[in-house]
C-alpha positions in Angstrom: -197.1 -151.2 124.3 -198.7 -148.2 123.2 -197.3 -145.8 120.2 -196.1 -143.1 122.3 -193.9 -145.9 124.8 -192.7 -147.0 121.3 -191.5 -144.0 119.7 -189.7 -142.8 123.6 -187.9 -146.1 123.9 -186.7 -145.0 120.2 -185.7 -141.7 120.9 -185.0 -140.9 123.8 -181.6 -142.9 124.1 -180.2 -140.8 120.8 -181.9 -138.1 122.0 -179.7 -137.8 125.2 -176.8 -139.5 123.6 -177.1 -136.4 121.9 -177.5 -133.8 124.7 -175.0 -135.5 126.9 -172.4 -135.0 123.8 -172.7 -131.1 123.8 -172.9 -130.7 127.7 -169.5 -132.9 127.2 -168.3 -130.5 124.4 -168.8 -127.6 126.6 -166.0 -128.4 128.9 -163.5 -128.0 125.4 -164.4 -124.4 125.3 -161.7 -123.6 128.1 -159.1 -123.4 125.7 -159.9 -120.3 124.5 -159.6 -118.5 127.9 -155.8 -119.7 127.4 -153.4 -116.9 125.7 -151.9 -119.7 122.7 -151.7 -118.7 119.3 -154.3 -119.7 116.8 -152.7 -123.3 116.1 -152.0 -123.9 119.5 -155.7 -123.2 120.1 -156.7 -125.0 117.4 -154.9 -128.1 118.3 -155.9 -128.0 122.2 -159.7 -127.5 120.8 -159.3 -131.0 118.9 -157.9 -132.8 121.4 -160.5 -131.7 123.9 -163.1 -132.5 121.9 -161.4 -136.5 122.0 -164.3 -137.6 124.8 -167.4 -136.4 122.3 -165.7 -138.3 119.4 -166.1 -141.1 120.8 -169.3 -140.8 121.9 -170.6 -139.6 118.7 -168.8 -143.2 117.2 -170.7 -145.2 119.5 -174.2 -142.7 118.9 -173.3 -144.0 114.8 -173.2 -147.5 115.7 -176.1 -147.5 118.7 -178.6 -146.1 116.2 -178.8 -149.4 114.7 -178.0 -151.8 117.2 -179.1 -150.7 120.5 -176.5 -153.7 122.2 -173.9 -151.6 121.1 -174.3 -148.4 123.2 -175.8 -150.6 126.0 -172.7 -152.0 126.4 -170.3 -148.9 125.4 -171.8 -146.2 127.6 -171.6 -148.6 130.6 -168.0 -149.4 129.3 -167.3 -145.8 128.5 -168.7 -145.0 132.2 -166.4 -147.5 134.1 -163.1 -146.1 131.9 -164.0 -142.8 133.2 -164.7 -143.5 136.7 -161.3 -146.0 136.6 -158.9 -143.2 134.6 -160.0 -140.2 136.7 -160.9 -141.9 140.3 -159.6 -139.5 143.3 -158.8 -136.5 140.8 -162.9 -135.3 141.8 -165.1 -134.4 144.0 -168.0 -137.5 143.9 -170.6 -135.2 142.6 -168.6 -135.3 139.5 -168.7 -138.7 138.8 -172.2 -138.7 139.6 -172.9 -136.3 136.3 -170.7 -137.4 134.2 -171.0 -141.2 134.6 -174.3 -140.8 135.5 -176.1 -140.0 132.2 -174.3 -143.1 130.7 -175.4 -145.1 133.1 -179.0 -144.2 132.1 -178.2 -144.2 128.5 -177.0 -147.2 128.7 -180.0 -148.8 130.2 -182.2 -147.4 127.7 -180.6 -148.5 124.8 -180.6 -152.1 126.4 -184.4 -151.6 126.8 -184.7 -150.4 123.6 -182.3 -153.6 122.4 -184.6 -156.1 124.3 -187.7 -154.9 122.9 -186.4 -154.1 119.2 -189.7 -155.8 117.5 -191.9 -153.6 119.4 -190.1 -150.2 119.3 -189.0 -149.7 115.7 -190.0 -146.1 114.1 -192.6 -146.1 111.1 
């Protein structure tokens, strides 16, 4: 496995873990089309913002061991399908749960070949 295979197989799962947890973080910004005061607001905000908590926990305990967000993303995609199933269209599904999916399978590549993969 060349350097460049290396360092992607590193990255790129954090990398989108990343990415997917603004585009997720995006969807909190409705609140403020609301007309709530400025605690009300405030409050809605942080409960919006639940879903990217917890994929920035699971990001803080992937870095290290790649199992871990295998495992969560994949979990963390079956929740989501299970909790919101006939409230969406199917293309939904398809981009939320679909970039866990293929974060998911990353990290477990990146989990099964640890020894090769680690950044100098």
């Amino acid at each position: 496995m060349n350097e460049r295979t290396k360092q992607f197989l590193f990255w790129s799962p954090r990398v989108l873990t990343i990415i997917f947890a603004l585009f997720i973080s995006m969807f909190a910004l409705d609140v403020f089309g609301e007309t709530h005061g400025f605690w009300t607001t405030l409050l809605a905000l942080l409960i919006h913002l639940i879903p990217t908590a917890f994929i920035v926990i699971v990001l803080i305990f992937a870095w290290k061991w790649e199992w871990v967000g295998g495992v969560a993303f994949i979990a963390l995609s079956i929740l989501y399908m299970f909790w919101t199933w006939d409230r969406f269209p199917v293309s939904v599904y398809f981009v939320i749960c679909g970039p866990m999916v293929v974060i998911s399978i990353l990290f477990f590549i990146g989990w099964k070949n640890k020894e090769g993969i680690q950044p100098k």
